[in-house]
MIPAVEX-326368 format. One line per 8 residues: number of its first residue (from 1); for each residue x, y, z of C-alpha. Coordinates in steps of 0.2 Angstrom, whole numbers, always signed. Layout:
REM MIPAVEX-326368
NUM) X/Y/Z | ...
REM end
This chain:
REM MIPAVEX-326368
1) -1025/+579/+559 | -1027/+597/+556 | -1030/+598/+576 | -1015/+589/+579 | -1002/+597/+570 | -1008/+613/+577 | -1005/+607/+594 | -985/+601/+589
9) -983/+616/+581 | -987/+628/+596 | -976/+613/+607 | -961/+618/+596 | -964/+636/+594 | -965/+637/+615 | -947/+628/+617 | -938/+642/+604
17) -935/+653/+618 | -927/+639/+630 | -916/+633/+614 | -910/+649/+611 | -910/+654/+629 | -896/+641/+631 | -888/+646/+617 | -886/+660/+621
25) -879/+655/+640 | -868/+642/+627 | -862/+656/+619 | -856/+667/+637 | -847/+650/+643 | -838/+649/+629 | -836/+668/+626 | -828/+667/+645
33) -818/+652/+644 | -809/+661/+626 | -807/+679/+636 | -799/+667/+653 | -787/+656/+641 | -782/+674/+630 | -777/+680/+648 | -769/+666/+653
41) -758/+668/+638 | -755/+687/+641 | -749/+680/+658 | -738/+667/+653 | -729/+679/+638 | -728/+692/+653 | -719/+681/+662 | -708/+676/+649
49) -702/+693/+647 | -700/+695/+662 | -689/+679/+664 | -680/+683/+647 | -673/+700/+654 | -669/+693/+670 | -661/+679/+662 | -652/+694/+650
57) -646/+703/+663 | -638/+690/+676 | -631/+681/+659 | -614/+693/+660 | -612/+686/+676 | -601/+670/+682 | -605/+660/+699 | -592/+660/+711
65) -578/+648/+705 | -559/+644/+708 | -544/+648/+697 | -536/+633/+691 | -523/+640/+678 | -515/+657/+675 | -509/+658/+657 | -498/+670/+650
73) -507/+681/+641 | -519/+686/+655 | -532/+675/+653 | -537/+661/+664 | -545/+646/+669 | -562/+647/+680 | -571/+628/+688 | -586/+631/+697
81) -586/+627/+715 | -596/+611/+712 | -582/+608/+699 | -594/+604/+686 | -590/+617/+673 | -575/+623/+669 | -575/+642/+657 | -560/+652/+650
89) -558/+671/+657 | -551/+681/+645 | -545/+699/+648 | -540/+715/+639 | -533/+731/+644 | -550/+739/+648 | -553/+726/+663 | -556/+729/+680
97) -549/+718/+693 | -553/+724/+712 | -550/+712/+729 | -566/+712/+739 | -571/+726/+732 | -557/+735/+733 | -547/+741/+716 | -532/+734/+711
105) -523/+725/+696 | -521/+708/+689 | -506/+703/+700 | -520/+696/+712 | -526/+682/+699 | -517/+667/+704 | -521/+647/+704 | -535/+643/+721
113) -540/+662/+720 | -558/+663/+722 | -567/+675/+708 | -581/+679/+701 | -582/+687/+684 | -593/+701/+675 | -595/+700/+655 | -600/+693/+639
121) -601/+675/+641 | -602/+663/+626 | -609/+646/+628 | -604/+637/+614 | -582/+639/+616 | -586/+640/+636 | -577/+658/+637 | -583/+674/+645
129) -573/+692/+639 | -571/+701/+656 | -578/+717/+658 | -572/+716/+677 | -563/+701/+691 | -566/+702/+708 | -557/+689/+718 | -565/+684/+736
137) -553/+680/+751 | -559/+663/+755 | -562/+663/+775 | -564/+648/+788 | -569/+647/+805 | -555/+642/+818 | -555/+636/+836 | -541/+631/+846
145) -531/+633/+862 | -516/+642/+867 | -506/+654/+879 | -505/+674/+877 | -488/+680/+873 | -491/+697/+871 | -505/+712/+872 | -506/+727/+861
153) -521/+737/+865 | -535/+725/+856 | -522/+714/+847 | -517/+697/+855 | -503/+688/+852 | -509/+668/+855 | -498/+653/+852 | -507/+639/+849
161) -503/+622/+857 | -497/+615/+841 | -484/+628/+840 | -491/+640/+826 | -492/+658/+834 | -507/+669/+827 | -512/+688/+827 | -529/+688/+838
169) -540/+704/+834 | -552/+703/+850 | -559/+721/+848 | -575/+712/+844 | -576/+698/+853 | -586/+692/+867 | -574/+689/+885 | -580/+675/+895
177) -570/+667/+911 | -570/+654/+917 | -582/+650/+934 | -580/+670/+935 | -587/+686/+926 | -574/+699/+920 | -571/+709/+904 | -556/+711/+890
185) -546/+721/+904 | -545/+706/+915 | -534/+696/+902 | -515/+694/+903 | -498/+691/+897 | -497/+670/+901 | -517/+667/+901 | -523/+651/+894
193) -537/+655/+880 | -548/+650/+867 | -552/+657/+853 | -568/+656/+842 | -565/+667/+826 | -565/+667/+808 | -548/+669/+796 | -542/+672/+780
201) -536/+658/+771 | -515/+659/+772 | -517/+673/+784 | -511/+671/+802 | -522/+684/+808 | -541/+679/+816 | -555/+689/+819 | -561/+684/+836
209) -579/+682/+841 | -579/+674/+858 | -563/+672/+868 | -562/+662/+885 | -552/+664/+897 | -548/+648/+907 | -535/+656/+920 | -542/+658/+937
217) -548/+672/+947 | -536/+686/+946 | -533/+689/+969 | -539/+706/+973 | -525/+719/+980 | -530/+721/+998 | -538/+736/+1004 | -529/+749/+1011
225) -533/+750/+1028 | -535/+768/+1035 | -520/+774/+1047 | -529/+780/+1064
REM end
């Protein structure tokens, strides 16, 4: 019996280190997986700071949205283009209004004007005190067809075939002729045109990008023959 038990004992003593061996690995697993989730946290409380303060700073700013009501004591009404939200704007003497970024005064707030608005916001009456206005010229592209009536340097004057006469800006447009290659100088009083551009909404005047020109070949003068 004696024999025996000296032969478990020694068994038992011979598997401490292996036990304690994995303990100790145990113990590193662990150890790492706390040091990895701590990070993780820091990682995640760095990126809400991050997000707070962006979300801080771009919260004194509205999204582009249209004017829907002018009311008399200087404030008005904003809907967001997707015409989901609707906010009041109100104004005092110490804000700024500018027209694409161009100063100027409130006279240029009016019902359809397209703004966008700097300032305290608050979300639980839906009102933002504005630090400054800027209102947006809302532009379209055009097309259409028509005859030259007149020619001033770069400036056209087009009327279009359904009767509207527009101010052509063609000093940075692209010429193109039709079935023939030529250049701004080969236009003319009574040309047939199109006009590609862009305009201002309630404006007569288009920036031109590409014009065409569908009058035909302009005849060469003859040459002047030499007198013997």
């Amino acid at each position: 019996m004696n024999k025996k038990l000296i032969i478990m004992t020694l068994v038992a003593l011979s598997a401490l280190p292996v036990m304690y061996g994995a303990s100790a690995n145990e113990s590193k697993v662990r150890l790492g997986a706390d040091v990895s989730l701590q990070a993780k946290m820091h990682d995640r409380d760095d990126h809400g700071d991050t997000m707070k303060h962006f979300k801080d700073k771009m919260r004194g700013f509205l999204r582009l949205g249209t004017v829907t009501k002018v009311n008399t004591d200087g404030s008005f009404t904003v809907e967001s283009k997707n015409g989901k939200k609707e906010m009041t704007v109100k104004t005092d003497t110490s804000t700024s209004y500018t027209k694409n970024g161009q100063a100027t005064d409130k006279s240029v707030i009016a019902v359809g004007a397209l703004v966008n608005v700097k300032g305290a916001l608050d979300k639980a009456t839906k009102t933002i005190n504005a630090k400054a206005v800027n209102v947006i010229d809302k532009i379209k592209g055009v097309h259409f067809k028509g005859v030259i009536t007149a020619i001033s340097g770069s400036i056209l004057t087009v009327k279009a075939e359904n009767g509207t006469v527009y101010t052509i800006d063609q000093g940075k447009a692209h010429i193109l002729h039709s079935f023939w290659f030529g250049t701004s100088s080969d236009i003319k009083v009574g040309d047939t045109v199109g006009v590609w551009g862009t305009q201002v909404e309630g404006s007569s005047t288009i920036t031109a990008r590409l014009i065409k020109d569908w009058s035909p070949k302009p005849t060469p003068s003859p040459t002047p023959t030499a007198t013997p």
